[in-house]
N, CA and C atoms as an extended XYZ file, in Angstrom:
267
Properties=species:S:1:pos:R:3:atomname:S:1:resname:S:1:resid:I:1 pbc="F F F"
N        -3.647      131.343       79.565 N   UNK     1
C        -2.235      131.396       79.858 CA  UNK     1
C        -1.947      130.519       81.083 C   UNK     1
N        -1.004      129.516       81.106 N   UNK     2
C        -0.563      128.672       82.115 CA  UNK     2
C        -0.212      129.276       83.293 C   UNK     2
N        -0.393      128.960       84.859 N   UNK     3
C         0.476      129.850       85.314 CA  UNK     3
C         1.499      129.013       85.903 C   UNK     3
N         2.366      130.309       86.310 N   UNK     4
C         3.741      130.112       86.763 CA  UNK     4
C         3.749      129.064       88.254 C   UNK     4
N         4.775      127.970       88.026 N   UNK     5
C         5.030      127.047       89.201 CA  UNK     5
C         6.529      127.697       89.881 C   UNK     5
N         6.621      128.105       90.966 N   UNK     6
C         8.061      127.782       91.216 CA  UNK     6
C         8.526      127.153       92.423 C   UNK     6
N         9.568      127.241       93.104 N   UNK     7
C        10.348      126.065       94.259 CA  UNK     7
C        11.125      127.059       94.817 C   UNK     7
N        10.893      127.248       96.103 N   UNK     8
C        11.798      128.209       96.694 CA  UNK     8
C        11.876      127.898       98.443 C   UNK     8
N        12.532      128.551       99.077 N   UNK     9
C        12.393      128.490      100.419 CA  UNK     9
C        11.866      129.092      101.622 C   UNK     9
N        11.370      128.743      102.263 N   UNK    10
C        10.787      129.756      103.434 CA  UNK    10
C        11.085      130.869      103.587 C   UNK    10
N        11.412      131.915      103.940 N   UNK    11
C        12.403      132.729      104.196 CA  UNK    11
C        12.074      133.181      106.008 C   UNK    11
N        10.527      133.518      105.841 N   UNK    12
C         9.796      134.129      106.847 CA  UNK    12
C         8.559      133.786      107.178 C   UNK    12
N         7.857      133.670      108.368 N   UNK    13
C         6.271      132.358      108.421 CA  UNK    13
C         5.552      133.776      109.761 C   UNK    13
N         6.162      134.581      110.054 N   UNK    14
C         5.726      135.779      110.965 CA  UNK    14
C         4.498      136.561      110.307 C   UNK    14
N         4.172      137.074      109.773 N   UNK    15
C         2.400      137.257      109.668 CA  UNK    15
C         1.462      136.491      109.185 C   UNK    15
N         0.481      136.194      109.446 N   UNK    16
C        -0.798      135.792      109.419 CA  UNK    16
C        -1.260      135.230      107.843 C   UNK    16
N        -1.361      133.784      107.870 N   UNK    17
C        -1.591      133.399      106.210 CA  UNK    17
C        -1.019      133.637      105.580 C   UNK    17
N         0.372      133.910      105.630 N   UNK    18
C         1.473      134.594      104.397 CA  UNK    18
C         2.899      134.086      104.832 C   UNK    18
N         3.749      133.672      103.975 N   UNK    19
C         5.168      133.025      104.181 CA  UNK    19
C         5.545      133.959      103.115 C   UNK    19
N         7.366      133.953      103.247 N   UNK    20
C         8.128      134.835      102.326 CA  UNK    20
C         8.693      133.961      101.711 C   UNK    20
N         8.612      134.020      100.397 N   UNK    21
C         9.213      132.777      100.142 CA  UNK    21
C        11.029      132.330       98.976 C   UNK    21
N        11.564      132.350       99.462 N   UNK    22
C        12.982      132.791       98.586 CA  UNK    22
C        13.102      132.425       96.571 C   UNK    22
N        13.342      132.620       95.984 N   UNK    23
C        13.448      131.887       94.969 CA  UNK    23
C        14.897      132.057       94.322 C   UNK    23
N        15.372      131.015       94.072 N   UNK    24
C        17.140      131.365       93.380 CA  UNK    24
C        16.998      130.960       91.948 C   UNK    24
N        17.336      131.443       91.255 N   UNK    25
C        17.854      131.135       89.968 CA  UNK    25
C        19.721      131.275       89.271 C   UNK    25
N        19.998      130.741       88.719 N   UNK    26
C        21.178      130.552       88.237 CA  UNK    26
C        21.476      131.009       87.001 C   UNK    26
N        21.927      132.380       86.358 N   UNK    27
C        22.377      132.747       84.821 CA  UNK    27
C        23.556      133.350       84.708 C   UNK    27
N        23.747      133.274       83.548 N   UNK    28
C        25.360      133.453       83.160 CA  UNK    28
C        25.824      134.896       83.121 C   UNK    28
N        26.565      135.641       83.489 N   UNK    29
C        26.838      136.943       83.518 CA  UNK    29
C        27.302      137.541       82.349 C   UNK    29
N        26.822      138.499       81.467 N   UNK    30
C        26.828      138.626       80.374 CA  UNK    30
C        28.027      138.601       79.871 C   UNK    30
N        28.944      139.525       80.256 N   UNK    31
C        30.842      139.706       79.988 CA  UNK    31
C        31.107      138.721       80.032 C   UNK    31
N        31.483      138.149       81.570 N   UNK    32
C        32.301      137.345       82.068 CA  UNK    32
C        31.923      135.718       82.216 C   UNK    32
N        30.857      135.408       82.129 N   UNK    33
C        30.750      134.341       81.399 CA  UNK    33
C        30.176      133.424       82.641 C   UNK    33
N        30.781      133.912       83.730 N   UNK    34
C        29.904      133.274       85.375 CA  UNK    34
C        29.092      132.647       85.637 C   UNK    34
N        28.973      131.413       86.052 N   UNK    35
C        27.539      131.269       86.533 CA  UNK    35
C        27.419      132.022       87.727 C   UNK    35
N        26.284      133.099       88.007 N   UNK    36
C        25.855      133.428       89.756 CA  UNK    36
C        24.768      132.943       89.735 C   UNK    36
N        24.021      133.584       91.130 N   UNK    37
C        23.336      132.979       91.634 CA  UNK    37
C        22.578      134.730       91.728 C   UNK    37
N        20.903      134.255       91.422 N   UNK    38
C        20.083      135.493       91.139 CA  UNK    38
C        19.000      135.461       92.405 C   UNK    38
N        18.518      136.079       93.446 N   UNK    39
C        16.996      135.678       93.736 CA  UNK    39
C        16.027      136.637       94.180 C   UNK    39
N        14.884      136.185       93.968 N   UNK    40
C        13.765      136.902       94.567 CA  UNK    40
C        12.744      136.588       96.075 C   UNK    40
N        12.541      137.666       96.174 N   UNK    41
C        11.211      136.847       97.366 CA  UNK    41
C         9.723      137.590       96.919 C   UNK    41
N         9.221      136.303       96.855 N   UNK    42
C         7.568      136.049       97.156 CA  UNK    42
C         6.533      136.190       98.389 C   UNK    42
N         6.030      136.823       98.607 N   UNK    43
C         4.838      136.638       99.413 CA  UNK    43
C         3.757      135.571       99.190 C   UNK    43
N         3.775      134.783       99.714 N   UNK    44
C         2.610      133.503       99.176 CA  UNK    44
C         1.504      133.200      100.335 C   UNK    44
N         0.333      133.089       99.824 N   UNK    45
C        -0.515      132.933      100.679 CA  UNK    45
C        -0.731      131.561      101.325 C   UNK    45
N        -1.006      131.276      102.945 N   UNK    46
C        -0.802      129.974      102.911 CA  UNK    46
C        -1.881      130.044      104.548 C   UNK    46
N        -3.113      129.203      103.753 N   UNK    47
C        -4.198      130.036      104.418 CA  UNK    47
C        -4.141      129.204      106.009 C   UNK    47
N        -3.596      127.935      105.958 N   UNK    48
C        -3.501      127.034      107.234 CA  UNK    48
C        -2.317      127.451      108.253 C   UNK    48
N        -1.766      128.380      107.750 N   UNK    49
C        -0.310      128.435      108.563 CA  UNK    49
C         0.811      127.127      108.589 C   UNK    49
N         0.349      126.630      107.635 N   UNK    50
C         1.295      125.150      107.695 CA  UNK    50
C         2.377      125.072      107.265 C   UNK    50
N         3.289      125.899      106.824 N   UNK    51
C         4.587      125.906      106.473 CA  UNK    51
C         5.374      127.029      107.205 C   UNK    51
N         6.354      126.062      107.822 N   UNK    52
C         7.330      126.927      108.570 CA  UNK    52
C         8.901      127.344      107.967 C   UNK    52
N         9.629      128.161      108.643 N   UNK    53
C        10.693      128.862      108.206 CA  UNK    53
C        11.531      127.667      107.892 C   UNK    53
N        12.346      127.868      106.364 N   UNK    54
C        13.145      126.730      106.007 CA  UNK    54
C        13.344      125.102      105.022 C   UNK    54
N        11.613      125.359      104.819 N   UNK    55
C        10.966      124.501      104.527 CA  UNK    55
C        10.848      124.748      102.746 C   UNK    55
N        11.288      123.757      102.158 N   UNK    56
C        11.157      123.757      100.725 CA  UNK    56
C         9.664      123.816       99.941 C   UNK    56
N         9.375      124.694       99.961 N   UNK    57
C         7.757      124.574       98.565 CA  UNK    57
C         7.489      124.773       97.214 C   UNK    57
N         6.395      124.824       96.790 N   UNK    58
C         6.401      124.805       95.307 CA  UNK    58
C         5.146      125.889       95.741 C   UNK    58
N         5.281      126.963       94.966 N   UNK    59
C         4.156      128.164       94.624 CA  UNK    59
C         3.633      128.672       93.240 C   UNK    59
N         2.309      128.973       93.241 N   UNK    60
C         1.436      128.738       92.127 CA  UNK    60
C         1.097      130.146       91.945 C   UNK    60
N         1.298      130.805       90.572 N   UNK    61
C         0.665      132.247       90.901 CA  UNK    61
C        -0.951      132.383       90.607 C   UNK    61
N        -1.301      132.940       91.259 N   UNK    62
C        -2.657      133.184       91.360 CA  UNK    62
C        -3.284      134.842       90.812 C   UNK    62
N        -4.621      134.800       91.560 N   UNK    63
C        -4.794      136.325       91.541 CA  UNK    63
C        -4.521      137.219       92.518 C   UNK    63
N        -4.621      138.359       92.433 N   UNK    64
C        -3.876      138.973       93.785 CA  UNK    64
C        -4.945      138.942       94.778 C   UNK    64
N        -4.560      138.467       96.123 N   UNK    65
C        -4.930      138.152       97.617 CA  UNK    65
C        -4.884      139.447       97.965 C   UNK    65
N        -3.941      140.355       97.902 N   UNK    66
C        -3.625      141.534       98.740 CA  UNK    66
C        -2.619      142.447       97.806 C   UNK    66
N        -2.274      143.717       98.275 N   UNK    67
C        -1.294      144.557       97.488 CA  UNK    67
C         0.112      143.377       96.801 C   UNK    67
N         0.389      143.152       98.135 N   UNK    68
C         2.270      142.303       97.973 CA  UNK    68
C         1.764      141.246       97.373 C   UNK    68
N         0.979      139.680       98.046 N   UNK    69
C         0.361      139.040       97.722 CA  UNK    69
C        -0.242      138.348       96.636 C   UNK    69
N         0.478      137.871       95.049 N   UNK    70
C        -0.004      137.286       94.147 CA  UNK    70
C         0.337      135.625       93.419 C   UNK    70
N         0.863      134.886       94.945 N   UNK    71
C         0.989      133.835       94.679 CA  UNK    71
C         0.494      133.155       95.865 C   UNK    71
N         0.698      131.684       95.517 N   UNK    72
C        -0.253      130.826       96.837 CA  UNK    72
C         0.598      129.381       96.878 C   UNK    72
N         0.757      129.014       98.229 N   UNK    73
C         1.703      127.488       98.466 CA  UNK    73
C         0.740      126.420       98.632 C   UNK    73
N         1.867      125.300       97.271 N   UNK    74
C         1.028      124.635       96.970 CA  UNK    74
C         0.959      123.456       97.959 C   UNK    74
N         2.343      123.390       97.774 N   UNK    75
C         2.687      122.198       99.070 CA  UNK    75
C         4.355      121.932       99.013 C   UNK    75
N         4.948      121.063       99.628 N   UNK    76
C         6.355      120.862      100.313 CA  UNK    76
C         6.634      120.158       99.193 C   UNK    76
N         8.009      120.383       98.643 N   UNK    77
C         8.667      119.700       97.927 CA  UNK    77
C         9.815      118.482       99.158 C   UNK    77
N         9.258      117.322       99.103 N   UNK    78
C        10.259      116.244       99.732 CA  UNK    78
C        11.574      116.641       99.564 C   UNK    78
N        12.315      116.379      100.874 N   UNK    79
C        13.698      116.447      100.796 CA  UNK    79
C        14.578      115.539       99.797 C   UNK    79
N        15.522      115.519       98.979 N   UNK    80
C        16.202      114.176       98.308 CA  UNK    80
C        15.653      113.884       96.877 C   UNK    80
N        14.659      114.816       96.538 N   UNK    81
C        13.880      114.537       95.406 CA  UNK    81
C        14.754      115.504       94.425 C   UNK    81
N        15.247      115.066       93.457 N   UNK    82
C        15.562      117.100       92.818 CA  UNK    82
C        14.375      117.371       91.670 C   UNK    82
N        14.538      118.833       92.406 N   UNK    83
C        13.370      120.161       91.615 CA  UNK    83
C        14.065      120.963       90.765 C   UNK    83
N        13.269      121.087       89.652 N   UNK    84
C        13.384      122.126       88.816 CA  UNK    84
C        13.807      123.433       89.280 C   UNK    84
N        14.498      124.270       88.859 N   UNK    85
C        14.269      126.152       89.538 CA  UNK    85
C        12.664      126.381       89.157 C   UNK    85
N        12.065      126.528       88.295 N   UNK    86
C        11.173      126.742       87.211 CA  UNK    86
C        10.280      125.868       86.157 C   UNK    86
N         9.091      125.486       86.848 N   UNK    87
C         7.978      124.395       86.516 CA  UNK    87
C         7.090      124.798       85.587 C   UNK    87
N         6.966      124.401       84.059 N   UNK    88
C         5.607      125.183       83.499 CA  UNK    88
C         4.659      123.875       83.714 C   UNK    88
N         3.310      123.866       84.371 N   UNK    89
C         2.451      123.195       84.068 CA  UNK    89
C         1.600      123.595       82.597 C   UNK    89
C-alpha cells in the first residue's frame, strides 16, 4: 500500500524532534453547496529540529514513532511553487 504524502504548515516546533503540522483541505458542504475550508493537525517527526514555526512541508506517513506520532517531514515545499492539498506517490 502506497503511503500517504501531504503539505501542510508548521503550526508548532516546541518539543523535541516533533513539529505540529497543519493540514487544510477544501470540500463542498453537503446542503449548501459551499466550498469551506476543513483541517487537521499532525504530529510529524523531524529528527534534526530543522523546521521551524510557519514553514511549508510535505509529510510522509510512516510507522508509529510514538502514541501521537505516525508521520515524518520530508522536507520544505519552496515558496511560489504550487502544491497539491494531497500527493499519492
Amino acid at each position: 500500500m502506497p503511503k500517504r504524502i501531504l503539505i501542510g504548515t508548521v503550526v508548532s516546533d516546541k518539543t523535541d524532534k516533533t513539529v505540529v503540522v497543519k493540514v487544510e483541505r477544501k470540500v463542498k458542504h453537503p446542503l449548501y453547496g459551499k466550498i469551506i475550508r476543513r483541517s487537521k493537525k499532525y504530529h510529524a517527526h523531524d529528527e534534526a529540529n530543522a523546521f521551524k514555526t510557519g514553514e511549508t512541508v510535505r509529510i510522509e506517513e510512516t510507522a508509529p514513532y510514538s502514541k501521537l506520532k505516525t508521520w515524518k517531514v520530508i522536507d520544505r515545499v519552496l515558496a511560489g511553487k504550487t502544491a497539491a492539498i494531497e500527493a499519492d506517490v
